[in-house]
N, CA, C and O of each residue as an XYZ file, in Angstrom:
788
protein
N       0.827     -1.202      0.000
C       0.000      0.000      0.000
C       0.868      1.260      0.000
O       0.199      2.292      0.064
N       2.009      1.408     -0.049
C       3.367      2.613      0.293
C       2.853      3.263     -1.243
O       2.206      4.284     -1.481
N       3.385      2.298     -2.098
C       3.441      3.260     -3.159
C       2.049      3.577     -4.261
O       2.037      3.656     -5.490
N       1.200      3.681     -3.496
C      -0.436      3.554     -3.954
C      -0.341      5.241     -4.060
O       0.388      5.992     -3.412
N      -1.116      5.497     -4.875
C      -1.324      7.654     -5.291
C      -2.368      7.401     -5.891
O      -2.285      6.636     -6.852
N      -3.532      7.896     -5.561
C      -4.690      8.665     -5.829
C      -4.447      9.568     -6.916
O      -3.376     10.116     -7.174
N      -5.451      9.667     -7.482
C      -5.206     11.246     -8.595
C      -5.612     12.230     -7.626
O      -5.945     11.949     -6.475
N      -5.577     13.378     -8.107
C      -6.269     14.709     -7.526
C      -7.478     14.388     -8.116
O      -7.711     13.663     -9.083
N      -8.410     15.194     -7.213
C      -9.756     15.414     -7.799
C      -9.890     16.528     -8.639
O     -10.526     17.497     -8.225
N      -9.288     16.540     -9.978
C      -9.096     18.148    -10.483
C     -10.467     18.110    -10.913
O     -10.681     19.268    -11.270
N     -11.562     17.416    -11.091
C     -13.063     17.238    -11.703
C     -13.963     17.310    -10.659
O     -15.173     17.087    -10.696
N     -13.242     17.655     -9.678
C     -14.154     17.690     -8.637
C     -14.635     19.288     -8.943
O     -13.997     19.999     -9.720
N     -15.760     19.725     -8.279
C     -16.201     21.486     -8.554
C     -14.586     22.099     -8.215
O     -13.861     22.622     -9.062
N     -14.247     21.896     -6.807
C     -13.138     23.090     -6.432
C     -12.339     22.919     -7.469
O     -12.042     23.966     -8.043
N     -11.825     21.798     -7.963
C     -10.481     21.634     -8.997
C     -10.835     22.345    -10.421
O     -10.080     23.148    -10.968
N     -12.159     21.911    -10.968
C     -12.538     22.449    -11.933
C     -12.454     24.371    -12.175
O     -11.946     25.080    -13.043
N     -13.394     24.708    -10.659
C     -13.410     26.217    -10.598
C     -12.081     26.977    -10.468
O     -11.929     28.137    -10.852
N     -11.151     26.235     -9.903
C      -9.598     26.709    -10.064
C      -9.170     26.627    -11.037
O      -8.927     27.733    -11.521
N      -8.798     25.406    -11.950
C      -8.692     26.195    -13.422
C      -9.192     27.094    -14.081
O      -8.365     27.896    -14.517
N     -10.286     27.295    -14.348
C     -11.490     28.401    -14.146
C     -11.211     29.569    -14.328
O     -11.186     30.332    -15.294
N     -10.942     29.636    -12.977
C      -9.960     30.808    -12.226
C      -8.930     31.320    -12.497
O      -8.734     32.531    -12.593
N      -7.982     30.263    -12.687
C      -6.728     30.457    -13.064
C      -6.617     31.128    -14.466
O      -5.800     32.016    -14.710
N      -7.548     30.607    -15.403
C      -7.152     31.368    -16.640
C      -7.950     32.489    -16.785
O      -7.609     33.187    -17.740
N      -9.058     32.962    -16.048
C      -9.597     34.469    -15.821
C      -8.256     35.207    -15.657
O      -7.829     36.215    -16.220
N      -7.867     34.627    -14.976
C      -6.458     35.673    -13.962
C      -5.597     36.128    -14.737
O      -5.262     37.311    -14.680
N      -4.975     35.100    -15.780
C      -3.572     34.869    -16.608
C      -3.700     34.185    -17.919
O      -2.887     33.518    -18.558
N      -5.127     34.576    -18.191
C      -5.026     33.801    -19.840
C      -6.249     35.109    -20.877
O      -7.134     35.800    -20.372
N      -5.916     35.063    -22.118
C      -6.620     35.467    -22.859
C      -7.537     34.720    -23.334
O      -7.162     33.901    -24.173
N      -8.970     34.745    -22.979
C     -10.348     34.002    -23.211
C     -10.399     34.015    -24.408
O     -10.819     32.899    -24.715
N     -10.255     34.513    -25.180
C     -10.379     34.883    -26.682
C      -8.932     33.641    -27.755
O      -8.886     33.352    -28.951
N      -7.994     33.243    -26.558
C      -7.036     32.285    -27.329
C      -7.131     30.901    -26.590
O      -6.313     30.556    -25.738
N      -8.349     30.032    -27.046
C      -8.133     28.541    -26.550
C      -6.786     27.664    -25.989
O      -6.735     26.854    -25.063
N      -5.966     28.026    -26.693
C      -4.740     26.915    -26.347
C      -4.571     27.856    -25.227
O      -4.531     27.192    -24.192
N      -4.468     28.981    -25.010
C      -3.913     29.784    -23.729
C      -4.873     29.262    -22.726
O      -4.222     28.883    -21.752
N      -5.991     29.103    -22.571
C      -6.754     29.139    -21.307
C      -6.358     26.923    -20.868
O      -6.265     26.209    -19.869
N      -6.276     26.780    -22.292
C      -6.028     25.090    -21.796
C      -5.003     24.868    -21.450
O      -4.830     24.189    -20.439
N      -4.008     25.350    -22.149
C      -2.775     25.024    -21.172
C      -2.953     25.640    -19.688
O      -2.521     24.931    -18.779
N      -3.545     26.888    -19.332
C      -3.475     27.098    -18.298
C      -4.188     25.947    -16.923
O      -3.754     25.593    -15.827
N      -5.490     25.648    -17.715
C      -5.907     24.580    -17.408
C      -5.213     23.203    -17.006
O      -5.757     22.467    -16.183
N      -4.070     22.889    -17.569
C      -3.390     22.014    -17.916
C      -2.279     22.291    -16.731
O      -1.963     21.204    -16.245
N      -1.846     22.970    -16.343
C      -1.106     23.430    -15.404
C      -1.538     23.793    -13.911
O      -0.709     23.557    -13.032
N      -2.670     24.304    -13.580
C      -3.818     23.904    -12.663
C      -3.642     22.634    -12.587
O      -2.496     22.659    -12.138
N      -3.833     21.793    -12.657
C      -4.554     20.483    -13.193
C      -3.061     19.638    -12.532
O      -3.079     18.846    -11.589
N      -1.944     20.026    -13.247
C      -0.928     19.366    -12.597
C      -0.236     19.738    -11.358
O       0.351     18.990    -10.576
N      -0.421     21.221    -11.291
C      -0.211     21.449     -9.981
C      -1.029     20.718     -8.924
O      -0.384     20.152     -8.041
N      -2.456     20.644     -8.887
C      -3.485     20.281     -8.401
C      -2.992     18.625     -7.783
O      -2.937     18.182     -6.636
N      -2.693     18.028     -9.082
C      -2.099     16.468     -8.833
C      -0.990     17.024     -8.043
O      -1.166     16.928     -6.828
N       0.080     17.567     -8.408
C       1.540     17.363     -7.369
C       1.078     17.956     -6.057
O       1.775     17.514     -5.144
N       0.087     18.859     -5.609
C      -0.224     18.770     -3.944
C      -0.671     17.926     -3.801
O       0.125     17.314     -3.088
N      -1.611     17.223     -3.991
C      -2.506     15.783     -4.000
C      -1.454     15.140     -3.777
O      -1.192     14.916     -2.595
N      -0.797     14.790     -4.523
C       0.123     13.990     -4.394
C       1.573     13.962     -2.893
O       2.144     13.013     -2.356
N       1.683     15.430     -2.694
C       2.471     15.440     -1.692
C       1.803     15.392     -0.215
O       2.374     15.225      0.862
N       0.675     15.552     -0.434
C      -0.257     15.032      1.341
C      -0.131     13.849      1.064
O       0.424     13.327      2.031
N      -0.402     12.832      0.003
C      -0.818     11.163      0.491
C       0.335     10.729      0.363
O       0.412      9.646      0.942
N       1.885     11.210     -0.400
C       3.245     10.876     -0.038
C       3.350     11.531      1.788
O       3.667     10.610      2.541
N       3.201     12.492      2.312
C       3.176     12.708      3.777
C       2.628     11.791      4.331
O       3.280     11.220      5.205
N       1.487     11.397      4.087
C       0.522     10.356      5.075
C       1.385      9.188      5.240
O       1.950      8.764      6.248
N       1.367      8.710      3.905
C       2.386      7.458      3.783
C       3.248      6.987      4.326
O       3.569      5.866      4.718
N       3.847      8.519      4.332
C       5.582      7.855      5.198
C       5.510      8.218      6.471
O       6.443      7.890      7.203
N       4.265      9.059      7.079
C       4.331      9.204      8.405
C       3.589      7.529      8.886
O       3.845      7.267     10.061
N       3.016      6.779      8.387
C       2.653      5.353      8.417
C       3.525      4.073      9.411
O       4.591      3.521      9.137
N       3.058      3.967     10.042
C       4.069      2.645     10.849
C       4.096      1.351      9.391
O       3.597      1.415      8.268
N       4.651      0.613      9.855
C       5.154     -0.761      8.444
C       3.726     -1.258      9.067
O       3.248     -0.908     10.147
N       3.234     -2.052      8.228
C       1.628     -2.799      8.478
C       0.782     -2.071      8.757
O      -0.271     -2.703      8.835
N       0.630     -0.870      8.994
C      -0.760     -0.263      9.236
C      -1.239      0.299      8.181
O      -2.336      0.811      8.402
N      -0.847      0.421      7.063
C      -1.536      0.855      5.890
C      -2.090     -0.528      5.491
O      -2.975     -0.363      4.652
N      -1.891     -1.880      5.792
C      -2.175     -2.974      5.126
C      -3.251     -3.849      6.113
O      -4.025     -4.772      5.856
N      -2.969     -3.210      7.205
C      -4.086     -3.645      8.019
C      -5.927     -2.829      7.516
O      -7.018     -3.399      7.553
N      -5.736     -1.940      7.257
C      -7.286     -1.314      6.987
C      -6.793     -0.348      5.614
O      -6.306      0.778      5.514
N      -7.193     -1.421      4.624
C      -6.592     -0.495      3.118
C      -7.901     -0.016      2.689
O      -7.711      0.761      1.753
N      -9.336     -0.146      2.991
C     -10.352      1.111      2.851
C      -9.966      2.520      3.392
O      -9.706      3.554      2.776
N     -10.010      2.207      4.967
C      -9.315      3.009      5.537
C      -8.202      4.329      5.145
O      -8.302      5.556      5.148
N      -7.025      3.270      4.787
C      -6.017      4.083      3.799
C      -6.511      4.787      2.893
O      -6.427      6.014      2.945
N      -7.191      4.073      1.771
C      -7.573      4.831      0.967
C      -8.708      5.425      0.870
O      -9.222      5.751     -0.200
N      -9.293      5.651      2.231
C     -10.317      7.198      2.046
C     -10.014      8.344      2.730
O     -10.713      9.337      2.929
N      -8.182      7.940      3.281
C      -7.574      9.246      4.314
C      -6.710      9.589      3.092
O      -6.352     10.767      3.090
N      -6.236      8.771      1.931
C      -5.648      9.213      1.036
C      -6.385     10.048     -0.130
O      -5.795     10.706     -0.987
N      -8.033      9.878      0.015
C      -8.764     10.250     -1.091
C      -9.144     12.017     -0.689
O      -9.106     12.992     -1.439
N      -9.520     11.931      0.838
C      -9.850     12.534      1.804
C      -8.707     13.774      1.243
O      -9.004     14.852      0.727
N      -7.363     13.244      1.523
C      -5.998     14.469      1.769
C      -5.869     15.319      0.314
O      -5.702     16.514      0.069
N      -6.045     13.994     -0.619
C      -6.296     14.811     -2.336
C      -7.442     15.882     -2.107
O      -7.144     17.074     -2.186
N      -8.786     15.484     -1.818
C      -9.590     16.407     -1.881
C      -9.372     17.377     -1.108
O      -9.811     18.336     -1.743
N      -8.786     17.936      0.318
C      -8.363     18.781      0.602
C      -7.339     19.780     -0.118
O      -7.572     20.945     -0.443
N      -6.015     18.979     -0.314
C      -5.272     19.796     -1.251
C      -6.003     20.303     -1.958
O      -5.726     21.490     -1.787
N      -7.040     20.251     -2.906
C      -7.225     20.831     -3.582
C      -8.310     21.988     -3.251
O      -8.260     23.011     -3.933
N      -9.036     21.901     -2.496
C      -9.596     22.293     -1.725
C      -8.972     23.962     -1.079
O      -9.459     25.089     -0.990
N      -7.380     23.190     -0.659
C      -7.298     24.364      0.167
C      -6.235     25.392     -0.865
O      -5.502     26.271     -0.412
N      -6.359     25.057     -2.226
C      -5.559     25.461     -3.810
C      -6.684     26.595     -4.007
O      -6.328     27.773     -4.044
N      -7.849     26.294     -4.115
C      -9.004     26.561     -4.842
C      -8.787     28.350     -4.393
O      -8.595     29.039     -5.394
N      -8.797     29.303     -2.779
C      -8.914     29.787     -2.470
C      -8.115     30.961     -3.086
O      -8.462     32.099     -3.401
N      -6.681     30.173     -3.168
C      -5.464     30.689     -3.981
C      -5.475     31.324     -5.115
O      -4.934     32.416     -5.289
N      -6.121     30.657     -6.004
C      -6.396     31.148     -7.233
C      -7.260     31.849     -7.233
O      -7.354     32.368     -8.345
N      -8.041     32.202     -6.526
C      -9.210     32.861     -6.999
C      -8.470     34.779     -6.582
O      -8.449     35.800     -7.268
N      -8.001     34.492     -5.235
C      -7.310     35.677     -4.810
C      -6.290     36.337     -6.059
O      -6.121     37.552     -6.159
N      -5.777     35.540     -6.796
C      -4.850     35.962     -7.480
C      -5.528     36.652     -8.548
O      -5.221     37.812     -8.821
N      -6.521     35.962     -9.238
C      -7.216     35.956    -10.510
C      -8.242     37.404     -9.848
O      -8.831     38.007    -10.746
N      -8.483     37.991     -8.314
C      -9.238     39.159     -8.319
C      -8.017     40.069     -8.414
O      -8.086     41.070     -9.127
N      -6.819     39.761     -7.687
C      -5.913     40.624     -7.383
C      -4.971     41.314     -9.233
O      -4.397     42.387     -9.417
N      -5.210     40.099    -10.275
C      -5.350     40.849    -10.989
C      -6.333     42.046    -12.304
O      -6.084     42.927    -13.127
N      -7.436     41.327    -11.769
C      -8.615     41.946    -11.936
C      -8.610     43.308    -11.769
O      -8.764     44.245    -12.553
N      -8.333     43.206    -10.203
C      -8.389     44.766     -9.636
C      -7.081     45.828    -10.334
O      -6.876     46.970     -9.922
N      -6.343     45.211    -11.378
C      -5.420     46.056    -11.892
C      -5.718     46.708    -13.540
O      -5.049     47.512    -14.189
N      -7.006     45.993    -13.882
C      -7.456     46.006    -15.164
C      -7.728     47.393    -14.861
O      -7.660     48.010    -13.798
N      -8.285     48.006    -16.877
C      -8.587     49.391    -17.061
C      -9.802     49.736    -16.271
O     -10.038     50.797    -15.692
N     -10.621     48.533    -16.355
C     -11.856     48.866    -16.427
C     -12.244     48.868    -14.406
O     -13.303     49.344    -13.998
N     -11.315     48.339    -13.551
C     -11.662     48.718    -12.244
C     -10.649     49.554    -11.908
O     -10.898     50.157    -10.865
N      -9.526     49.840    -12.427
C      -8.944     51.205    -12.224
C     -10.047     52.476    -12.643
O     -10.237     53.286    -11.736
N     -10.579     52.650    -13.570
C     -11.279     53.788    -14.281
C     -12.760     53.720    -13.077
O     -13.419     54.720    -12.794
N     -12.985     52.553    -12.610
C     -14.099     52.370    -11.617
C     -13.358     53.101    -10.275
O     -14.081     53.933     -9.728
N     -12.371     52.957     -9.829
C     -12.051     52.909     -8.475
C     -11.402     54.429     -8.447
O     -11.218     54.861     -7.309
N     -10.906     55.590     -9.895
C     -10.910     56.949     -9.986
C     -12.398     57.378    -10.129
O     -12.695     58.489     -9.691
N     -13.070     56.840    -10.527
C     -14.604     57.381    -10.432
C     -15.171     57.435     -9.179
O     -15.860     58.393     -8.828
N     -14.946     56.515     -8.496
C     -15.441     56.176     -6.850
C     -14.679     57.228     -6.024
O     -15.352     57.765     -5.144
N     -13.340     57.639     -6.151
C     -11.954     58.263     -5.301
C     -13.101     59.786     -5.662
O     -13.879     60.170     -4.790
N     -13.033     60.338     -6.746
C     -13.434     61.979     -7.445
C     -15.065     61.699     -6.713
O     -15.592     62.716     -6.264
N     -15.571     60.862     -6.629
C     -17.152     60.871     -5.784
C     -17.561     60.880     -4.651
O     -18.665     61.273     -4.274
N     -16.327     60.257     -3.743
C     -16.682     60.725     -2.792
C     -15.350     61.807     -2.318
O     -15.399     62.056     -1.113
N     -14.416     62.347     -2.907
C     -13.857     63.432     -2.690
C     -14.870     64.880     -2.592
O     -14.871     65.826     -1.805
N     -15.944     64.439     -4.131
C     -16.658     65.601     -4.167
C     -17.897     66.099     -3.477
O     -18.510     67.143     -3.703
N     -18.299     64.630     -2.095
C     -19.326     64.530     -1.318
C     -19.389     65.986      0.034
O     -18.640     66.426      0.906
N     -20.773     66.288     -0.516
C     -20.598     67.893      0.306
C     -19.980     67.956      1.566
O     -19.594     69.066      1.931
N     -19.819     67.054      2.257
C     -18.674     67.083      3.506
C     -17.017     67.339      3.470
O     -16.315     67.847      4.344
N     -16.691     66.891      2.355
C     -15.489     67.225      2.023
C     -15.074     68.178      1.011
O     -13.935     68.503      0.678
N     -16.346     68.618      0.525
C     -15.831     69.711     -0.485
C     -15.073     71.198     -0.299
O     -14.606     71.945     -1.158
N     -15.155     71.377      1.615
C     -14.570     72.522      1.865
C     -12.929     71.973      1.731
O     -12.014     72.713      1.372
N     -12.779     70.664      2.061
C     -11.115     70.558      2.289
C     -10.856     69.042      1.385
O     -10.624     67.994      1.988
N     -10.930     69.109     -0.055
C     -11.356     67.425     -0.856
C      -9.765     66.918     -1.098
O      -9.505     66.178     -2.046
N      -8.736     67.370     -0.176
C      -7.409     66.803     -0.350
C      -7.106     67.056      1.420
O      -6.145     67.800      1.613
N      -7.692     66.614      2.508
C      -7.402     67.051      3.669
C      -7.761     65.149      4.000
O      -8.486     64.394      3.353
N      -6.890     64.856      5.288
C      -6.994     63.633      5.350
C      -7.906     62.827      5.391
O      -7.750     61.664      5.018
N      -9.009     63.283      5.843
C     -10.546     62.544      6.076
C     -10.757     62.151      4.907
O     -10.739     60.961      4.592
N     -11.110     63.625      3.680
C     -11.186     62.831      2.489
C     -10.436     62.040      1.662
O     -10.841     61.299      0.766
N      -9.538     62.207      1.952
C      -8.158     61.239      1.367
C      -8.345     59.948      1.119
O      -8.235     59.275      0.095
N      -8.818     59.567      2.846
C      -9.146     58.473      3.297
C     -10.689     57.681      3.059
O     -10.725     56.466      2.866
N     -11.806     58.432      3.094
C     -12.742     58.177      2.408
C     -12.469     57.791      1.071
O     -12.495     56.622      0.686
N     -12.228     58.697      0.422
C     -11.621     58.664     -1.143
C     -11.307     57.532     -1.649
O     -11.967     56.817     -2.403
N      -9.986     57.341     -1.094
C      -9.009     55.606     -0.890
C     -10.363     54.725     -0.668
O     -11.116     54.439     -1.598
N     -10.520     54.433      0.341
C     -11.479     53.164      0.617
C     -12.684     53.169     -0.133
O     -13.269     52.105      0.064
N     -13.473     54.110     -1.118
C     -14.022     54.090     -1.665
C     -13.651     53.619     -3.080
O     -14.329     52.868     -3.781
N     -12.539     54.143     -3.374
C     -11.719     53.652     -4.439
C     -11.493     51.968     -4.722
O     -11.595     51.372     -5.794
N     -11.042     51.257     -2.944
C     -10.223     50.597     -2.895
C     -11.690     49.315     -3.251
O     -11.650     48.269     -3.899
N     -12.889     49.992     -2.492
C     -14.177     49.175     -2.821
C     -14.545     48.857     -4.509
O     -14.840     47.922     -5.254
N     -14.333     50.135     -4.520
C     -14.708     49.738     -6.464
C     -14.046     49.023     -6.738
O     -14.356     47.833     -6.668
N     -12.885     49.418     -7.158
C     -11.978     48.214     -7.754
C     -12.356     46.667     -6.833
O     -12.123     45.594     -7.391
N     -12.680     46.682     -6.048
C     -12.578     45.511     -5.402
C     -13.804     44.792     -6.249
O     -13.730     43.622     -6.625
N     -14.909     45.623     -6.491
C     -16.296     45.079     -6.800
C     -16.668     45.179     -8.532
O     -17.743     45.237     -9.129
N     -15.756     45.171     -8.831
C     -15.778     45.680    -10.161
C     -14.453     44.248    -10.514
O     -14.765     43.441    -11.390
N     -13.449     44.113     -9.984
C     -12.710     42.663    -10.360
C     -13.553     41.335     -9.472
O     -13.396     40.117     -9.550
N     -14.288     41.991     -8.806
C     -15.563     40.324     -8.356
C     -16.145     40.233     -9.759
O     -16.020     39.274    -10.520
N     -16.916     41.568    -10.034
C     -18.143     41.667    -11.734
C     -17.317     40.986    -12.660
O     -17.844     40.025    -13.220
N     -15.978     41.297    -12.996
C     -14.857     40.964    -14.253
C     -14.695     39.199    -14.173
O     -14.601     38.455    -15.149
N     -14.693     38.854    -12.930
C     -14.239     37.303    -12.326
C     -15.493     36.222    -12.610
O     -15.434     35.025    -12.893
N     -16.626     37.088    -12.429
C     -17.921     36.219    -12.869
C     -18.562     36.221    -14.297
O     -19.214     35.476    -15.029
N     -18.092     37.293    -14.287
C     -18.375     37.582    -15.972
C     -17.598     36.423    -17.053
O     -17.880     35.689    -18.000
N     -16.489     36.801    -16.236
C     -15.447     35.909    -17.288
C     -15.662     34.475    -17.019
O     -15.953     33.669    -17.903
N     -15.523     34.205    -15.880
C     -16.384     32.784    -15.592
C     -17.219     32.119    -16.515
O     -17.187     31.143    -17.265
N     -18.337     33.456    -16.005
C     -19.718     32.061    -17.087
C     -19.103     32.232    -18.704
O     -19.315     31.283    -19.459
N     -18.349     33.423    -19.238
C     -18.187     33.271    -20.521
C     -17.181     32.078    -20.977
O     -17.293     31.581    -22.097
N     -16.255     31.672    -20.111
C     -15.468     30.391    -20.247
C     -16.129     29.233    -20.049
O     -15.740     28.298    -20.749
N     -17.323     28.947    -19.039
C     -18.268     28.044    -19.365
C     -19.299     27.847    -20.470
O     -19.674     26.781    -20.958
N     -19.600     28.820    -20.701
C     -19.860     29.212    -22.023
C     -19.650     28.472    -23.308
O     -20.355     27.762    -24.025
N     -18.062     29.028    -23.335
C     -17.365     28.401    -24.597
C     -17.555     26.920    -24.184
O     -18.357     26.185    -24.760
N     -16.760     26.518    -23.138
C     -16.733     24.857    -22.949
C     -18.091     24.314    -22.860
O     -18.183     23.086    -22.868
N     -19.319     25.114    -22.765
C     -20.361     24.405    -23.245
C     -20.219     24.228    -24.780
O     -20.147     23.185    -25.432
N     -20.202     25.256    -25.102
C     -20.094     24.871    -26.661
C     -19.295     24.269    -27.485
O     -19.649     24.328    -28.662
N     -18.314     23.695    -27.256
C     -17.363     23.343    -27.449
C     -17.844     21.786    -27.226
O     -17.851     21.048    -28.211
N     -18.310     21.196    -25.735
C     -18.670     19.910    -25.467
C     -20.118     19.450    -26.792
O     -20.415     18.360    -27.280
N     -20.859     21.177    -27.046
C     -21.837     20.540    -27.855
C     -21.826     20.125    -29.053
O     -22.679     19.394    -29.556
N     -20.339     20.803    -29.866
C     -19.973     20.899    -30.996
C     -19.460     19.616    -31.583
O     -19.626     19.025    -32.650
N     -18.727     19.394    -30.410
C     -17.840     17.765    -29.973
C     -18.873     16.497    -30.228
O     -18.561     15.535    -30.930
N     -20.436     16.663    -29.405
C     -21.109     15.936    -29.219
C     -21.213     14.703    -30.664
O     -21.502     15.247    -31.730
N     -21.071     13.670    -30.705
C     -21.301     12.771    -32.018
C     -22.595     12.860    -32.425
O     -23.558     12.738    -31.668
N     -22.667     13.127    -33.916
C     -23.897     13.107    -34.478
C     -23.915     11.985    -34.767
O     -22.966     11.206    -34.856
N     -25.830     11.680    -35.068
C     -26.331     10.129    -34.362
C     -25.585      9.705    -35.746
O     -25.207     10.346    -36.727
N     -25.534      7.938    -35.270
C     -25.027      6.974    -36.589
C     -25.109      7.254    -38.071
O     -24.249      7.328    -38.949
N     -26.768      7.419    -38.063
C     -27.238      7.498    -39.539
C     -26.680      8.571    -40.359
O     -26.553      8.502    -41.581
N     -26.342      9.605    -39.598
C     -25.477     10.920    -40.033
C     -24.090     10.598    -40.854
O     -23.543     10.838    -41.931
N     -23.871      9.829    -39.506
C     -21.729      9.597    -39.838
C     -21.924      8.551    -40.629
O     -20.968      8.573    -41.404
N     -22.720      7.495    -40.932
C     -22.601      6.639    -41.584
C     -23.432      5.911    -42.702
O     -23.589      4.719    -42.968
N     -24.041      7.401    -43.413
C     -25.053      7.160    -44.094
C     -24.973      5.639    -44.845
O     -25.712      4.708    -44.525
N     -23.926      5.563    -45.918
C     -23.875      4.420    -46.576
C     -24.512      2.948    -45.982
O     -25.350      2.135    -46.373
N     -23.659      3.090    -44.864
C     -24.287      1.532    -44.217
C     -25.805      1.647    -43.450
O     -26.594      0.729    -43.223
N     -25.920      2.909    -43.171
C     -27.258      2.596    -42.567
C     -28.566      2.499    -43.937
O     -29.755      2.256    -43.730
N     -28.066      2.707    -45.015
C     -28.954      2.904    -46.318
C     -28.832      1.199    -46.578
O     -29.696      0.644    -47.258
N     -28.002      0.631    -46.145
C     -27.881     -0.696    -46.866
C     -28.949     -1.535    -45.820
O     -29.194     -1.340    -44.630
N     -29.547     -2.690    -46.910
C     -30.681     -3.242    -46.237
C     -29.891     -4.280    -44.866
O     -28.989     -3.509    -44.540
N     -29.739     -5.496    -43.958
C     -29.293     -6.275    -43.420
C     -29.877     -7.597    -43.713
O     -30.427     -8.166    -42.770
N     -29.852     -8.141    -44.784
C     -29.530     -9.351    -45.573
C     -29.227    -10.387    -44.403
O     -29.009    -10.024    -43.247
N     -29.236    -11.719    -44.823
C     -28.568    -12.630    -43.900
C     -26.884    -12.767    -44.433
O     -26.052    -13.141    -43.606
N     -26.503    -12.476    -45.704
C     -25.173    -12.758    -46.280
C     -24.114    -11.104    -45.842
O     -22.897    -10.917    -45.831
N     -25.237    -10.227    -45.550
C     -24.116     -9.043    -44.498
C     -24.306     -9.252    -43.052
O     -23.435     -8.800    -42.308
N     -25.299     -9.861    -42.549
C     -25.475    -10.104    -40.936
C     -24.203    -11.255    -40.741
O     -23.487    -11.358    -39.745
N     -24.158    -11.869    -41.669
C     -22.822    -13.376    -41.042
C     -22.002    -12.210    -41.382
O     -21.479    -11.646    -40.421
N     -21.752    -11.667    -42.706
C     -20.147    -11.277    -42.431
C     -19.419    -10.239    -40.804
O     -18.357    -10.339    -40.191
N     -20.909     -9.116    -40.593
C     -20.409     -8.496    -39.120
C     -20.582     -9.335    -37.844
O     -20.207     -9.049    -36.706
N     -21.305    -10.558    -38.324
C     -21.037    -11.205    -36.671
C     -19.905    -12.085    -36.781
O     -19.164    -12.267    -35.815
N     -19.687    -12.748    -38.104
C     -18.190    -13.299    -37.807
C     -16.790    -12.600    -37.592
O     -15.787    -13.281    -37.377
């Protein structure tokens, strides 16, 4: 049982939504091979933590006790994959807002928010004095914050999106389609022997 490895659950939701994630963050939606490889790299990272909790478990193991209860084993080994990944999932997502929040479109949000509440009639006698500064900032710091959440979901469903369409495009059209010829041909007893022999 020592050298037994689980996959990661990269198909599990968290593993899935981290790739997801990952290529919101660092891929151009608009270039397939970019978001799959990114995918693809998720995916193996995902396996090598997976993989380094149930190598930990393992060798923290006395000799015979992995062989005494090998269900056991392997639902503390299935258990540690799904965590790793689990505790991956959080990672990416932080990264994929943190660069969000650097895009045009929540910078141009988070100077719109800073000039709005600079220009709020409380601060308009002093709209560079620290109070408003500070209002300003955290108002700023909100937009952008809520504006790379909008960018993160947006981009989301549009990458599910594609991979819907993509799975539908994929989908096999029925027999009679792909194989007109033979499905036009009658089934005789002298073509039934030749496909069952």
């Amino acid at each position: 049982m020592r050298g037994v490895r689980l996959p990661a659950p990269d198909g599990s939701p968290d593993g899935a939504e981290a790739g997801l994630v990952a290529a919101v963050g660092s891929a151009d939606l608009d270039d397939s091979e970019a978001v799959a490889a990114v995918l693809v790299h998720v995916r193996e990272t995902l396996q090598a933590a997976a993989w380094k909790v149930q190598d930990d478990f393992l060798g923290s193991a006395e000799p015979g006790e992995l062989d005494a209860d090998p269900l056991g084993t392997a639902s503390v080994l299935a258990f540690g994959a799904l965590r790793a990944v689990q505790d991956a999932a959080p990672e990416y997502r932080r990264q994929a807002l943190e660069m969000l929040g650097r895009t045009e479109e929540a910078e141009a949000e988070a100077r719109r928010a800073y000039r709005t509440e600079q220009g709020r009639r409380w601060f308009r006698h002093n709209p560079t004095g620290a109070d408003a500064v500070a209002a300003a900032t955290k108002a700023a710091d909100t937009a952008r914050e809520r504006t790379a959440q909008y960018l993160l979901a947006t981009r989301l469903e549009r990458l599910r999106e594609q991979a819907a369409a993509r799975t539908d495009q994929a989908a096999a059209a029925p027999w009679t389609d792909r194989l007109p010829d033979l499905a036009a041909r009658p089934l005789d007893g002298g073509a039934t022997g030749a496909v069952i022999a």
